[in-house]
FILUM-655382 format. One record per residue (C-alpha): residue number from 1; residue in three letters; chain; x, y negated, z negated. Coordinates in nm, 2 decimals. Each point is the difference from the previous one (the first is absolute). Example, Ala and Ser with C-alpha at 12.3 -4.5 7.8 and 13.67 -1.06 7.14 Angstrom:
BEGIN
+-----+-----+-------+--------+--------+--------+
|   n | res | chain |      x |      y |      z |
+-----+-----+-------+--------+--------+--------+
|   1 | ALA |     A |   1.23 |   0.45 |  -0.78 |
|   2 | SER |     A |   0.14 |  -0.34 |   0.07 |
+-----+-----+-------+--------+--------+--------+
END
This chain:
BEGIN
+-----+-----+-------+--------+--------+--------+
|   n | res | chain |      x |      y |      z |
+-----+-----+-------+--------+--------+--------+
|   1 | UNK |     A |   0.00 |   0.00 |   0.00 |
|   2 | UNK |     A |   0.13 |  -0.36 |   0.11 |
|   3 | UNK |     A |  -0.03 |  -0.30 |  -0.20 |
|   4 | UNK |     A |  -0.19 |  -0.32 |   0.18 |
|   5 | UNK |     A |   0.34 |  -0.20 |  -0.20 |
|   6 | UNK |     A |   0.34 |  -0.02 |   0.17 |
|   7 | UNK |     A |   0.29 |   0.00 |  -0.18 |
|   8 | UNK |     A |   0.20 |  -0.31 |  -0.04 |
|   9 | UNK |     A |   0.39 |  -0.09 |  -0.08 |
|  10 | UNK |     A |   0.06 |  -0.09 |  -0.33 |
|  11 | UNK |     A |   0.27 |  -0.19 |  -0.18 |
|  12 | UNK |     A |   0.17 |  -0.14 |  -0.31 |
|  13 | UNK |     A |  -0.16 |   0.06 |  -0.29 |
|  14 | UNK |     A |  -0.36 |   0.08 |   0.13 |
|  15 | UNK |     A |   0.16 |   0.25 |   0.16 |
|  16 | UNK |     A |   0.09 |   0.20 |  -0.31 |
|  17 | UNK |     A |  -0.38 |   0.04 |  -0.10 |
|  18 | UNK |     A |  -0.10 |   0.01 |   0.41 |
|  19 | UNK |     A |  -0.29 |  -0.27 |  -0.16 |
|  20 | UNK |     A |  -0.08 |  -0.32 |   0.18 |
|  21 | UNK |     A |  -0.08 |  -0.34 |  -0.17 |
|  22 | UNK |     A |  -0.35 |   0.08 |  -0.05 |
|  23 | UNK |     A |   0.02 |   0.30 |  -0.19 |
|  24 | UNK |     A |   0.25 |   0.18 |  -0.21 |
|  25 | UNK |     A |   0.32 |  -0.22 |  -0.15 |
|  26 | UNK |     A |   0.31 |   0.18 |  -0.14 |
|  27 | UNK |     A |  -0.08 |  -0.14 |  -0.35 |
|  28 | UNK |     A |  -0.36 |   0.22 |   0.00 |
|  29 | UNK |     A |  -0.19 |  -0.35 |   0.08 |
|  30 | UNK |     A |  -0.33 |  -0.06 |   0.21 |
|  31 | UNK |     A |   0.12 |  -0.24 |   0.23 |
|  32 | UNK |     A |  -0.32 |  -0.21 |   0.21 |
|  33 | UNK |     A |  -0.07 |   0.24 |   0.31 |
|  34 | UNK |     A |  -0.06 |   0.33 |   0.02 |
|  35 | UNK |     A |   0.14 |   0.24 |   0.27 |
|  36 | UNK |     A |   0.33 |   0.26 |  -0.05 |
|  37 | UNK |     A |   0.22 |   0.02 |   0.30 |
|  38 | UNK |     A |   0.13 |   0.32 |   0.10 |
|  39 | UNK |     A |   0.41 |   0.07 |   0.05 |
|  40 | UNK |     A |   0.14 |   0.02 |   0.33 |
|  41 | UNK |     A |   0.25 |   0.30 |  -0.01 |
|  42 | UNK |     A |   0.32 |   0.04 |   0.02 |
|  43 | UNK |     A |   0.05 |   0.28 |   0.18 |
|  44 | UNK |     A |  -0.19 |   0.35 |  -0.02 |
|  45 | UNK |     A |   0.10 |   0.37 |  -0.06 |
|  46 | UNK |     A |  -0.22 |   0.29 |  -0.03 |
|  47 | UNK |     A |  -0.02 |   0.27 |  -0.26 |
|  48 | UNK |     A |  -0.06 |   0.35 |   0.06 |
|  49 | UNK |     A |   0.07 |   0.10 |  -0.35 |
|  50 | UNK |     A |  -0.04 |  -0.15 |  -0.31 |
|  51 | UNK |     A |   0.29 |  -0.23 |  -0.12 |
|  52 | UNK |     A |   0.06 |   0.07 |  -0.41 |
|  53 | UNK |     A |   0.10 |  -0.35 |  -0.14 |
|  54 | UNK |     A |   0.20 |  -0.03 |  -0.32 |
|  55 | UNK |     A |   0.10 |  -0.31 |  -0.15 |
|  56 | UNK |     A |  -0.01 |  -0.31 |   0.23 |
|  57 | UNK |     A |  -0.07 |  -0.04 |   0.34 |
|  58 | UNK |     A |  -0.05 |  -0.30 |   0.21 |
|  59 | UNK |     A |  -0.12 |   0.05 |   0.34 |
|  60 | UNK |     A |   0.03 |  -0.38 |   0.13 |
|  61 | UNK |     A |  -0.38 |   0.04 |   0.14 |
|  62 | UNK |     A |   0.11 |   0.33 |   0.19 |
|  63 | UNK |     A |  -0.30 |   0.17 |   0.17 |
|  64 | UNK |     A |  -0.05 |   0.35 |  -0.06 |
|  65 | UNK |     A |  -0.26 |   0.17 |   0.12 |
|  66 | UNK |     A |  -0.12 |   0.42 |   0.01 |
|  67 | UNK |     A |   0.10 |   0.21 |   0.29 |
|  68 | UNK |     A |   0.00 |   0.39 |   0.02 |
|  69 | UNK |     A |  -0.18 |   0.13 |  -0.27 |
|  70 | UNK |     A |  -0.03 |  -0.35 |  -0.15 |
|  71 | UNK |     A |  -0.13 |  -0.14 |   0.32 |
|  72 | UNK |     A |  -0.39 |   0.18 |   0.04 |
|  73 | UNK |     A |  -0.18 |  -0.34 |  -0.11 |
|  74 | UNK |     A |  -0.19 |   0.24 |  -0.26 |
|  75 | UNK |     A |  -0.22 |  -0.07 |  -0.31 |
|  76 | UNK |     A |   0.16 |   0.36 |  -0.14 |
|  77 | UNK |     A |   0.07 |  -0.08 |  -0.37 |
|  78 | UNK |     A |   0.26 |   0.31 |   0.04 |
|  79 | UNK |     A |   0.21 |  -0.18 |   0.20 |
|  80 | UNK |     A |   0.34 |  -0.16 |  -0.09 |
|  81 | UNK |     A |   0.08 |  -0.35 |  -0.07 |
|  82 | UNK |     A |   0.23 |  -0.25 |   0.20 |
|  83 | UNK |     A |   0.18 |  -0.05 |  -0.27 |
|  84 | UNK |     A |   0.03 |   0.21 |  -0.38 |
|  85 | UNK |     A |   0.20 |  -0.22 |  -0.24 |
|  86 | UNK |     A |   0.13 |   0.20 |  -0.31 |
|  87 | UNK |     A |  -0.08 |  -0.14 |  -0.36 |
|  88 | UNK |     A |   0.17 |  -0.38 |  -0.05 |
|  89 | UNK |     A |   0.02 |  -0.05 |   0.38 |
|  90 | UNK |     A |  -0.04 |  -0.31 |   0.14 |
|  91 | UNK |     A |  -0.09 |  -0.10 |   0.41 |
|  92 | UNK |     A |   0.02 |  -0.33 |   0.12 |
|  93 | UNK |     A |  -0.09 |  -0.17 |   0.33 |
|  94 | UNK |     A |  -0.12 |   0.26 |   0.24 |
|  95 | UNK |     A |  -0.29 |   0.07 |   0.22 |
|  96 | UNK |     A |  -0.19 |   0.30 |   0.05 |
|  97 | UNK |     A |  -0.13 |   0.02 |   0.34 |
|  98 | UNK |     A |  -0.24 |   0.26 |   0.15 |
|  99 | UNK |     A |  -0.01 |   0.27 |   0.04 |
| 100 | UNK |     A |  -0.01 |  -0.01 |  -0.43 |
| 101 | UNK |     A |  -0.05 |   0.30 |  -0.10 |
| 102 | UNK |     A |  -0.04 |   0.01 |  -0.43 |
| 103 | UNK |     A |   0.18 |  -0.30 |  -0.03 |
| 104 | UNK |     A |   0.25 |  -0.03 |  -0.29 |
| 105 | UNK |     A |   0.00 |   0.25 |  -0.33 |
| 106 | UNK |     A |   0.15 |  -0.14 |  -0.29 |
| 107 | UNK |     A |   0.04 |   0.34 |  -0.23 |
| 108 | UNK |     A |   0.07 |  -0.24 |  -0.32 |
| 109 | UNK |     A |   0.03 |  -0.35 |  -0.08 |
| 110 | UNK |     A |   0.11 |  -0.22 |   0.32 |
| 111 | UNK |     A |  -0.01 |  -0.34 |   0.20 |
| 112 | UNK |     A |  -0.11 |  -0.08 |   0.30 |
| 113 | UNK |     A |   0.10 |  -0.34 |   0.09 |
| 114 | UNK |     A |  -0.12 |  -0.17 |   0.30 |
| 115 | UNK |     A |  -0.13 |   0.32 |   0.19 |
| 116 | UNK |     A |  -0.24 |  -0.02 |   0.26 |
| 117 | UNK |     A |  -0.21 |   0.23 |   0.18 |
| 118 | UNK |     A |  -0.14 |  -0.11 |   0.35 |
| 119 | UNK |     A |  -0.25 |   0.33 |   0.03 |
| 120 | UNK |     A |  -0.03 |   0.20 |  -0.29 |
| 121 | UNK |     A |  -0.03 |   0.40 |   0.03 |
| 122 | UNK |     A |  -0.15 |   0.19 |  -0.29 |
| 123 | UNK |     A |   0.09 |  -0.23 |  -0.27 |
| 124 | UNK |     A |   0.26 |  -0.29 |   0.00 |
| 125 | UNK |     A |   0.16 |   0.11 |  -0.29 |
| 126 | UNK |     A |  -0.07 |   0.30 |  -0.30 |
| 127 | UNK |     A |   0.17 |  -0.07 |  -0.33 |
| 128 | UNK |     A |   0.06 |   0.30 |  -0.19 |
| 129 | UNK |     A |   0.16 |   0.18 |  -0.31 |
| 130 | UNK |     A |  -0.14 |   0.07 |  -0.37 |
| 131 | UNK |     A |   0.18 |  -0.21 |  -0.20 |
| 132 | UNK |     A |  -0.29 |  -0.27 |  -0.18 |
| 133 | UNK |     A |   0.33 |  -0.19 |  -0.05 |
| 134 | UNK |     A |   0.07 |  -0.01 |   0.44 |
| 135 | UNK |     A |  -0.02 |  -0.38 |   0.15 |
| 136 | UNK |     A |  -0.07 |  -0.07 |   0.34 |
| 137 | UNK |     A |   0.07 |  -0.31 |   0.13 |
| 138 | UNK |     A |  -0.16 |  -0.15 |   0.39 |
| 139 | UNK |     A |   0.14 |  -0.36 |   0.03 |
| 140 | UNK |     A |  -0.10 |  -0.18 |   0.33 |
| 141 | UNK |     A |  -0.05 |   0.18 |   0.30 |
| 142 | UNK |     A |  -0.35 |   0.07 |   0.16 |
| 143 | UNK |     A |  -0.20 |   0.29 |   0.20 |
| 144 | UNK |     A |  -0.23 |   0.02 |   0.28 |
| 145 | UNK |     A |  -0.27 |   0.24 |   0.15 |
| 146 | UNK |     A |  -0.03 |   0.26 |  -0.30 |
| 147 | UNK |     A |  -0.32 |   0.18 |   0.10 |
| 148 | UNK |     A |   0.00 |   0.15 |  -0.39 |
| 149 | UNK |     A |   0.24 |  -0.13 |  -0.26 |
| 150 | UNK |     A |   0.31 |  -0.21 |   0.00 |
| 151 | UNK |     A |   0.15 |   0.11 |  -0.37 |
| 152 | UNK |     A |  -0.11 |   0.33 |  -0.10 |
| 153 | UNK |     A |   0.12 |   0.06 |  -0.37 |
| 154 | UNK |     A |   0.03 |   0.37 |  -0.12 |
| 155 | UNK |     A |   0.26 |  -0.02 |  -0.24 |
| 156 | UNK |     A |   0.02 |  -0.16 |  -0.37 |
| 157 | UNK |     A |   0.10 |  -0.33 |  -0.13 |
| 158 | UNK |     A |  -0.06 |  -0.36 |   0.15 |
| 159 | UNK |     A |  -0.01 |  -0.16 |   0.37 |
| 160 | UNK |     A |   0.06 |  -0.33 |   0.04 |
| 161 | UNK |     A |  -0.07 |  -0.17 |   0.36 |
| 162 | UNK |     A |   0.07 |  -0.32 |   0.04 |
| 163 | UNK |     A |   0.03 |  -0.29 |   0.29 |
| 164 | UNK |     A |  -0.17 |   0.22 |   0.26 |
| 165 | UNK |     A |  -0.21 |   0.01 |   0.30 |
| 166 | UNK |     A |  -0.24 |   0.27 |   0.11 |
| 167 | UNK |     A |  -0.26 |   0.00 |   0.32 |
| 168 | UNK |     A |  -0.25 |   0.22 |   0.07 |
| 169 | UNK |     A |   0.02 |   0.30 |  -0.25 |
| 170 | UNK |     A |  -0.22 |   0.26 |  -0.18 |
| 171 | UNK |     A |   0.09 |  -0.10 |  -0.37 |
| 172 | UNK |     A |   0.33 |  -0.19 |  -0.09 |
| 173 | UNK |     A |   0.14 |   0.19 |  -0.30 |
| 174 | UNK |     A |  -0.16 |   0.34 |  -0.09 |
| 175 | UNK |     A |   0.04 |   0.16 |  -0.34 |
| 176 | UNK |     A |  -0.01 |   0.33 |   0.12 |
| 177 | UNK |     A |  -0.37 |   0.17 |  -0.06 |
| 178 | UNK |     A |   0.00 |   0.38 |   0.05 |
| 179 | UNK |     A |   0.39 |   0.09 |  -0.04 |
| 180 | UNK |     A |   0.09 |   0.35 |  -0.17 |
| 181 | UNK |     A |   0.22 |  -0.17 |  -0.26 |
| 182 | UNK |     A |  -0.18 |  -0.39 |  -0.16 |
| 183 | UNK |     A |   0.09 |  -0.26 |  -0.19 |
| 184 | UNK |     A |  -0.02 |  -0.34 |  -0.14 |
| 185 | UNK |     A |   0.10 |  -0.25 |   0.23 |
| 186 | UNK |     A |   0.03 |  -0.34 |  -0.04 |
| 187 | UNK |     A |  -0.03 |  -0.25 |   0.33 |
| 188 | UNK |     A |   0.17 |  -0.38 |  -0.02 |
| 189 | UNK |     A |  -0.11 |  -0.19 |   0.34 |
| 190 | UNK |     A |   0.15 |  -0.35 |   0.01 |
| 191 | UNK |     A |  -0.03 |  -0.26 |   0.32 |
| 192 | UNK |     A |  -0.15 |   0.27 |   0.22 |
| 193 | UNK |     A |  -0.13 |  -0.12 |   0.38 |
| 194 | UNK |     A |  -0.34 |   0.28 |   0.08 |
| 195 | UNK |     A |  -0.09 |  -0.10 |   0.36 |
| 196 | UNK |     A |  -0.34 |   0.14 |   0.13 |
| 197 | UNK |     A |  -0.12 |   0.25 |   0.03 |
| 198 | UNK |     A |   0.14 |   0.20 |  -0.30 |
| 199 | UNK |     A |  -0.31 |   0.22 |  -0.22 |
| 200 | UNK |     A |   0.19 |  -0.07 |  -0.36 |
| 201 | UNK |     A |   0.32 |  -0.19 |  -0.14 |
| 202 | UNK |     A |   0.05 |   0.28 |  -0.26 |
| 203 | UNK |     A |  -0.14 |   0.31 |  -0.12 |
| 204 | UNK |     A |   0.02 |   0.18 |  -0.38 |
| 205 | UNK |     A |  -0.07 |   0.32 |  -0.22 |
| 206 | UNK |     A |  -0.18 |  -0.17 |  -0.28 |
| 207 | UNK |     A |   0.00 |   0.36 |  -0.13 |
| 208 | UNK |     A |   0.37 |   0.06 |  -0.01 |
| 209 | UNK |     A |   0.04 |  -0.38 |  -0.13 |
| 210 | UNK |     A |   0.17 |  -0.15 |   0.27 |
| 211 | UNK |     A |  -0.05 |  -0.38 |   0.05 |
| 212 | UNK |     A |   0.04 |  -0.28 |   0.27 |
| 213 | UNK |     A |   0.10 |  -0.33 |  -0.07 |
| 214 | UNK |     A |  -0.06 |  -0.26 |   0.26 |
| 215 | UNK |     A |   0.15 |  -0.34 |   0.08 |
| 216 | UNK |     A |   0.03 |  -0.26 |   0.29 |
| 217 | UNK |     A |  -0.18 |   0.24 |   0.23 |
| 218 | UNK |     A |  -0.09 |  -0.22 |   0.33 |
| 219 | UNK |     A |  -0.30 |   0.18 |   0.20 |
| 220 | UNK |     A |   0.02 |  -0.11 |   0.33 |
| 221 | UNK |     A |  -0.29 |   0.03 |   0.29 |
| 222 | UNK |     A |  -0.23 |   0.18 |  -0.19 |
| 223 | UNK |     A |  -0.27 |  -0.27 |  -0.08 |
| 224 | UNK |     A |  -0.28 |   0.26 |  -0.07 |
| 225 | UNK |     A |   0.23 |   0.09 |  -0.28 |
| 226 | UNK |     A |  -0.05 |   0.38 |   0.04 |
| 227 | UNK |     A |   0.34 |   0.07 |  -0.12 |
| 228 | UNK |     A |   0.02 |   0.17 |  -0.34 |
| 229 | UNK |     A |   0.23 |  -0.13 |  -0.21 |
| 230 | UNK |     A |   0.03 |   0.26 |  -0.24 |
| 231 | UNK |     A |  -0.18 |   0.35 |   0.01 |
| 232 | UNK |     A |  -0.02 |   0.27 |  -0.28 |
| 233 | UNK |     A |  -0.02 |   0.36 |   0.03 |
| 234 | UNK |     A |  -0.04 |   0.25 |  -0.16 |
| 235 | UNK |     A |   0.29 |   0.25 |   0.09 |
| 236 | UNK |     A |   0.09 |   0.37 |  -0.04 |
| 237 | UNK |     A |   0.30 |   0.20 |   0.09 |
| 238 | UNK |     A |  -0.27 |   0.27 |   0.21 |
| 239 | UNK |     A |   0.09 |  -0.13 |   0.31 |
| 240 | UNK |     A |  -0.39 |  -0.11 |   0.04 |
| 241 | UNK |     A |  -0.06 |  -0.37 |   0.11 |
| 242 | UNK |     A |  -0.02 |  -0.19 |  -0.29 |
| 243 | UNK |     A |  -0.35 |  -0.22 |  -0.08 |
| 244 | UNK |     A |  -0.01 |  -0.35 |  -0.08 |
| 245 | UNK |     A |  -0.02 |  -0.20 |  -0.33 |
| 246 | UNK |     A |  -0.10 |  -0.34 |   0.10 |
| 247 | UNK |     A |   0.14 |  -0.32 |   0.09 |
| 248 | UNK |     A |   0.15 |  -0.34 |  -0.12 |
| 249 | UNK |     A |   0.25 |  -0.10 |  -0.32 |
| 250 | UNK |     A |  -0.10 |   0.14 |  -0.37 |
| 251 | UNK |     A |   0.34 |  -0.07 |  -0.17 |
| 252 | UNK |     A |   0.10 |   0.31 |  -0.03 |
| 253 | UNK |     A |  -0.03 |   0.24 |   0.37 |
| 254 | UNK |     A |  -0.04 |  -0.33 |   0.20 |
| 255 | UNK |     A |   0.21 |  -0.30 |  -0.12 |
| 256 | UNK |     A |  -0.02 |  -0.31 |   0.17 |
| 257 | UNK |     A |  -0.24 |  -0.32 |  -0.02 |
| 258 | UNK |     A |  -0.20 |  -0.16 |   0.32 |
| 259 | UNK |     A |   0.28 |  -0.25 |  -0.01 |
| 260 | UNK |     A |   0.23 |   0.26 |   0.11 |
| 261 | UNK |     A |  -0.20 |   0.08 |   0.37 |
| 262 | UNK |     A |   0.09 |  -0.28 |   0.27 |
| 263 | UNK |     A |  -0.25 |   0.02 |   0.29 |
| 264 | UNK |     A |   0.11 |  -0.15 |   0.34 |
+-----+-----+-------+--------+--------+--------+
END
């Protein structure tokens, strides 16, 4: 799927969040306007296997993108990721093109710093591990054309996401709902760009405890306002599709106030 948005040089300091003035400043700041622009990228490479990141790895807005077995275009949630960072990795300025595939896997704590996705496969990115004690960090960056979910969170701990873009997804961040193996979760969404049409900004287990805490989310184009901001499930760890909760902040699933929600 192509985007109706062409990508656009960037430079100097915009260029390290890939943000124009309107949107997203390097300090975590609304600035007037409202509109991300997408990286041009440096160069691209394809991946036929997964690449295993340790430690740090800057791509200098590299493209990669699936081929071989990484290249069908799928919605398989068996298939591998772009990218699988070991726990404390860190990946900076890259691009993941399309074909997708399953994105990046984080299989502990890990940051992804100024990652974008121009056509996301199964999911964008799946943070995983059991530790309640893992941290995963998303810091700038943005994602186009998920047809489900951009962040789908399986493992333990926290996700923070901040100073990002997404257009035209399914749900934004997904605590997961029906995985064998559950647990409290805790979601932190900070200066966040949702461009219609996307179904929901976040989605919880209120039965497992998780919670969402939203901030400086800017709703763009949707001026029926039939995005969710936050949705509750109930979950299980049958594999069954997990049934709803309700909607809207409580203070304790749902955190955020009507202050929060930006609609443009």
């Amino acid at each position: 799927m192509t985007s109706s948005i062409r990508p656009r040089a960037l430079t100097g300091a915009v260029a390290t969040f890939g943000l124009t003035v309107g949107m997203i400043m390097a300090s975590g700041a609304l600035s007037p306007a409202s509109a991300a622009t997408w990286p041009t990228a440096s160069g691209s490479q394809a991946v036929t296997k997964t690449i295993s990141v340790s430690g740090t790895k800057d791509y200098g807005m590299l493209r990669l993108y699936g081929s071989g077995d990484l290249g069908t275009g799928s919605q398989d949630e068996d298939q591998g990721p772009i990218l699988e960072l070991a726990p404390g990795a860190v990946v900076k300025n890259v691009i993941i093109g399309s074909p997708a595939a399953d994105g990046i896997h984080c299989l502990g704590s890990c940051t992804l710093q100024n990652v974008w996705w121009e056509d996301v496969g199964e999911d964008a990115a799946t943070f995983l591990g059991p530790s309640s004690s893992n941290v995963y960090t998303v810091n700038g960056g943005g994602a186009k054309e998920a047809s489900d979910k951009v962040f789908q969170f399986n493992g333990a701990g926290t996700l923070n996401v901040s100073n990002f873009a997404a257009q035209t997804f399914g749900t934004f961040v997904r605590s997961c709902g029906n995985c064998k193996t559950q647990y409290k979760r805790t979601i932190n969404l900070n200066t966040i760009e949702a461009t219609y049409k996307g179904s929901r900004i976040v989605g919880i287990n209120t039965n497992y405890g998780d919670s969402a805490t939203l901030k400086a989310i800017t709703i763009v184009g949707d001026t029926s306002k039939k995005m969710i901001p936050c949705q509750k499930y109930i979950g299980n760890n049958t594999g069954a599709e997990p049934t709803t909760n309700g909607t809207g902040a409580d203070g304790t699933y749902c955190k955020y106030a009507s202050s929060d929600i930006t609609y443009k």
